[in-house]
Structures are given as structure tokens and as C-alpha cells.
Phi, psi and omega in degrees: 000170208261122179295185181286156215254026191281118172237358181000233165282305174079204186278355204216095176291130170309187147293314188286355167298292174353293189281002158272349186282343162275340178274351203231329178084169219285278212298327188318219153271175212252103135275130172319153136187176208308157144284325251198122170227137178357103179117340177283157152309139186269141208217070187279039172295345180311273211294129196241130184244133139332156167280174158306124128117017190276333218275116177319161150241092175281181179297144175293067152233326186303147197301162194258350174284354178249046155257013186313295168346320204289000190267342166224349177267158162293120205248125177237154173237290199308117147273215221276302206265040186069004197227139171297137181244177127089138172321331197245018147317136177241164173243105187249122156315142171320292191309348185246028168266310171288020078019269200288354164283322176297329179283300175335302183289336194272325144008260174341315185275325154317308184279320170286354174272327199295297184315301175313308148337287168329307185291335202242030167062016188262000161199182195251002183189167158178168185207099189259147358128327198316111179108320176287331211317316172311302175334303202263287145011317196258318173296289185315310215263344148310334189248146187289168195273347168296324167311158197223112175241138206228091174289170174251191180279011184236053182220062157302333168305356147274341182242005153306295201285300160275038201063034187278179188257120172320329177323292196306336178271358179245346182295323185257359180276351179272328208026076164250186198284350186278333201292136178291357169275326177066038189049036192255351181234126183322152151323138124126348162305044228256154144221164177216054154015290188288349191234007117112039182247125190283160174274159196268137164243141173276022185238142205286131164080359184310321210244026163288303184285338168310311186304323166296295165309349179267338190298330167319297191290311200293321157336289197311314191263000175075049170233199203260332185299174191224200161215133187261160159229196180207135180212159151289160182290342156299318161306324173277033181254356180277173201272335200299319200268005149329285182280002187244347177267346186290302198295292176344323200270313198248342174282338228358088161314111186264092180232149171246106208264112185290042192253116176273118185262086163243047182066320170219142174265084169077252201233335187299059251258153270244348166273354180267337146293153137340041211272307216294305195306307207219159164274133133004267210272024168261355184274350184286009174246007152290304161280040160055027181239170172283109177237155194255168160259131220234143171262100162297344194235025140244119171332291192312314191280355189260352191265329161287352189274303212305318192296328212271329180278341194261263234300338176289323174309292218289348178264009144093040137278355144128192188278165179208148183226137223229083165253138181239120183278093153268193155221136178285114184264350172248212205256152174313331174194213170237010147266021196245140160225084143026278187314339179286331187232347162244169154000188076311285188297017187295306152286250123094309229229022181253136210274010179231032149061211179255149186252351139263011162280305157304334139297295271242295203324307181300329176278306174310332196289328173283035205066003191251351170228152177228190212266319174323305200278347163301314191260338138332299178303303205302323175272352163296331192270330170282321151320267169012291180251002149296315185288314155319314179277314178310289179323313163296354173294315207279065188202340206089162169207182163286018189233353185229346180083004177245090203241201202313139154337162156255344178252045164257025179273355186264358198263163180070356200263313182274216151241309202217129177307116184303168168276355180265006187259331175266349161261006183284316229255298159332306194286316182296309188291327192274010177241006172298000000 
């Protein structure tokens, strides 16, 4: 079994402890802090992995105090040489993995075209998905399109997968006359109503208890659908994911509560939530739901956790909490410079590797992808979505000054317009 995900001082203290023990001294305060800071060797020796395929899978009907393990050992399926292992392999069609590789790659290729966009004045933020991709990519595609998911901002890979138009996603990360937002949301907020994606709040953890209440609701009315959300590992330092596993918990909410552990929250690295004490998904056992620990960046284990907790929803056994052990490889945002605070070379060293490169890996080993069709996809996908942004530019951007109307600023706010929304709205147009 997997040691605990525990990294405290442990036997062999970093430098940057060192140097915290001298100013506050060996009794003081306790600050987290990093292996690794600029100028360092990147150092994940904290972290102890299980092999592929050792960590049992019980049945999802099991009572949830006898999911403890799962809580602290690592659910892996790709071993080293690509191949599914291990109880918790699922049997997935070749044809729906390229599915999910192609969305992963097309993910990517977005976000790195988008960032390039950014750089050249054509929107005021962005943030990309880089690395990350499984996560969201393996879960959404595990789960039915009747489910209702409330992402955090780095899970675009949902709404790829459920067909929204790259147009319509670069259109409002742009707020140009296209965005379906009207210029009412930071970039990268992205909802789709119709394709049952809750709206992005920029404020941390709001839709951990959103995800409960619908998950709730939906209980209430007897129906199947369930619900998932997503936060960061930082976020579960807010009162909100308190309160939504505290519901989850006592209602048994059929929700799947998401925390993507990607090392770091902004410049804060993952200890500052409490990652160095405890594993993530070890907090689900004060409130009595089951939580698993996840390989975030193999599809097959993140697509297998996902299935195994929404059968457990749809069977009105209650909620699961869901930490997925990534890694974030680009910068927090495009007001983050990295480079300030870790490595460089930091993803580069990170031991669970890329998550489409370990699908791509896993598909050549069955015979079903080769390096030729990869790199075929890829230029389709750069094709693709260059042609997706130019359309959207000619839509506006920040770099030409042509956005939302101003007067959809009266729209959307009532059901039915006060009368003072309408002369006010009158009064704006006749001086137009």
C-alpha cells in the first residue's frame, strides 16, 4: 500500500524549512512551505505512489467508513509501459479513448492559441488547463450529459466534450458582440445552460454547495440525474467546502465533489491548505462520505473513480469526494509568473507525467493509434481552432475596441422590466 500522503518536515527537512526554523525556531510556528524554490532542484520526493493497478476497487454500495484506504493510497490504472492494470481498469472502446484524446489535444491547442491572443491585446486574462486536461475530459465523459456540472475555470475540457463552438468560447473570453455573457463575466467564466454547465464564480468554492443543492433537488424530485463540481486544492481552505460536504454528508447529496490538487493555488503551494497534514480526500471522513485519491493525469483512473462514485449517487448512497492529484505546468493565470516562485523545470520532474501523452501511449500499445495519427490530429486541431478565432475576432476584441453593445446592459436582469428600467433604457437610446 501507498504510504500517506503526509509531507510535513518529515526525516530529511528541505532548505526552505531550514530556513524557516531559523527565524521562528524549532518550537515556533509551524509555516508550510515548498521542496523547491527558483533556483532548486525540483524535488516530488514527498509523494509515495502505489504501483498501477495494486489499490483494490470495492463495490460502490460499500459503507463509506470501509473506504478509508481509498483516502490515502493513489487509484492508478496506466502503468509505466501504458497498460491498463489493477481492479480499477475499466472497459472503455478504443473509439470512445480517441474520443477523449482528441478532446484533451483539442483542449490544449486551444489554450495555447488563446494565451498567444492574450499576448497580442485581444482579451484582458486568461488561464489554461495545461496538463490538467484528464481531469475534467475523463470525468465529464464518464458522466451523462443529463448531469449538471458546476466547473471551476480551468475545466474547459467540459465544455469542449460537450460541444460548445470554440467560436462561442473565445467569443466571450474576448467580450465582443458574440459573447453569450454580454460582457458580464471575467474571460474564461464561461456557462452554457443548454449543455447543463452551471456559470463560473470568481470567487473560490461558491459551487461546491451549488453542486449540493441541485444534487438535492434533483434527489427531491426523484430523478437520476446527479451532479459534479470542481475546485482547487486551495479552495478547500474556504468555509463553503465546510459547508457543502457538512450537506453532502448528512443529506447524502447524489454529487461528486472534485478536488483538483495541482500543487499549487496561485503562488501558494498546496500546504498552505493543508496538503503537508493530511491527503485532500482524507477530509471526506469527517463527514462521512467516501473519498478517493486519484492519478489526475491518467484518464482510465480518473474516468474510473468518476464512474464508481456516480453509481453510487444514482444508487441514493450519498456523495464522494474526489481528490485528483495533478499537476498545474503553466502559470495560474496570465497575471502569475511562475518562474517567481518554483522551478522552472518543475513540471518537466513531475512523476505522474502528462495525461495525453499516457493516453496516446496506452492507445499505441493496444494497436489502435500511431505516432503518424497523432500528429495528423494535432494539425487538424491547429487548423481548426485558428480558423475558430479568426472568426471570432471579427466579432471584436480588446485590441479594436469592439465589444458588447451598451445597451444589452438592460437585458437579462428581470423577467419582466420595471418601469424605471425602461425609461431609463428609453432615455440611454434617444441620446444615442
Amino acid at each position: 500500500m501507498v504510504q500517506h500522503h503526509y509531507t510535513g518536515d518529515g526525516d530529511k527537512p528541505t532548505k526552505q524549512a531550514e530556513i524557516v526554523r531559523m527565524k521562528f525556531g524549532q518550537k515556533g510556528l509551524h509555516v508550510p512551505t515548498p521542496a523547491a524554490r527558483p533556483g532548486d532542484t525540483p524535488d516530488f520526493s514527498r509523494l509515495k505512489f502505489a504501483d498501477a493497478g495494486e489499490v483494490k476497487r470495492p463495490d460502490p454500495s460499500v459503507e463509506a467508513r470501509k473506504t478509508f484506504d481509498l483516502a490515502f493510497d493513489l487509484i492508478r490504472v496506466l502503468d509505466d509501459d501504458g497498460k491498463a492494470v489493477g481492479e480499477w481498469a475499466p472497459k472503455i472502446d478504443p473509439e470512445i479513448l480517441r474520443k477523449g484524446l482528441a478532446h484533451m489535444m483539442k483542449v490544449r491547442t486551444y489554450d495555447a492559441r488563446m494565451l498567444r491572443m492574450h499576448r497580442q491585446g485581444k482579451m484582458s486574462f486568461y488561464m489554461t488547463s495545461t496538463g490538467e486536461e484528464a481531469v475534467a475530459v475523463a470525468a465529464g465523459m464518464a458522466l451523462r450529459d443529463e448531469d449538471m456540472l458546476f466547473p471551476s475555470y480551468r475545466q474547459q475540457g467540459l465544455h469542449v466534450l460537450r460541444g460548445a463552438d470554440l467560436v462561442d468560447m473565445a467569443s466571450h473570453c474576448m467580450s465582443n458582440a458574440r459573447d453569450n455573457l454580454m460582457g458580464r463575466q471575467l474571460p474564461v467564466h464561461y456557462t452554457r445552460a443548454d449543455l447543463n454547465l452551471f456559470s463560473i464564480s470568481g470567487n473560490l468554492c461558491t459551487q461546491f454547495p451549488q453542486a449540493v443543492g441541485w444534487g438535492m433537488a434533483s434527489a427531491y424530485k426523484g430523478e437520476s440525474a446527479i451532479a459534479a463540481s470542481w475546485i482547487g486544492e486551495g479552495s478547500s481552505a474556504e468555509g463553503d467546502f465546510h459547508t457543502a460536504c457538512t450537506m453532502a454528508g448528512v443529506y447524502h447529496a447524489p454529487v461528486i465533489l472534485n478536488v483538483v490538487n495541482n500543487q499549487w493555488a496561485i503562488s501558494s503551494y498546496q500546504g498552505i491548505a493543508g496538503g503537508d497534514e493530511t491527503t485532500f480526500a482524507s477530509k471526506a471522513i469527517g463527514y462521512g462520505i467516501p473519498g478517493l485519491r486519484v492519478d489526475g493525469n491518467d484518464f482510465l483512473a480518473v474516468w474510473a473513480a468518476t464512474e464508481w462514485a456516480a453509481e453510487r449517487a444514482r444508487k441514493g448512497l450519498g456523495a464522494t469526494l474526489m481528490e485528483l492529484v495533478t499537476y498545474r505546468a503553466g502559470a495560474h493565470s496570465t497575471s502569475d509568473d511562475p518562474a517567481r516562485y518554483r522551478p522552472k523545470d518543475e513540471g518537466e520532474a513531475w512523476p505522474l507525467g502528462d495525461p495525453i501523452d499516457r493516453l496516446k501511449t496506452h492507445l499505441i500499445a493496444l494497436g489502435e493509434w500511431s505516432q503518424e495519427q497523432h500528429e495528423q490530429l494535432e494539425a487538424q486541431h491547429i487548423d481548426e481552432v485558428q480558423k475558430a478565432l479568426k472568426e471570432a475576432e471579427s466579432y471584436g476584441s480588446l485590441a479594436d475596441h469592439k465589444s458588447v453593445p451598451a445597451e444589452t446592459m438592460f437585458d437579462d436582469i428581470f423577467k419582466e422590466m420595471p418601469k424605471n428600467l425602461i425609461r431609463q433604457r428609453e432615455e440611454f437610446l434617444s441620446h444615442r
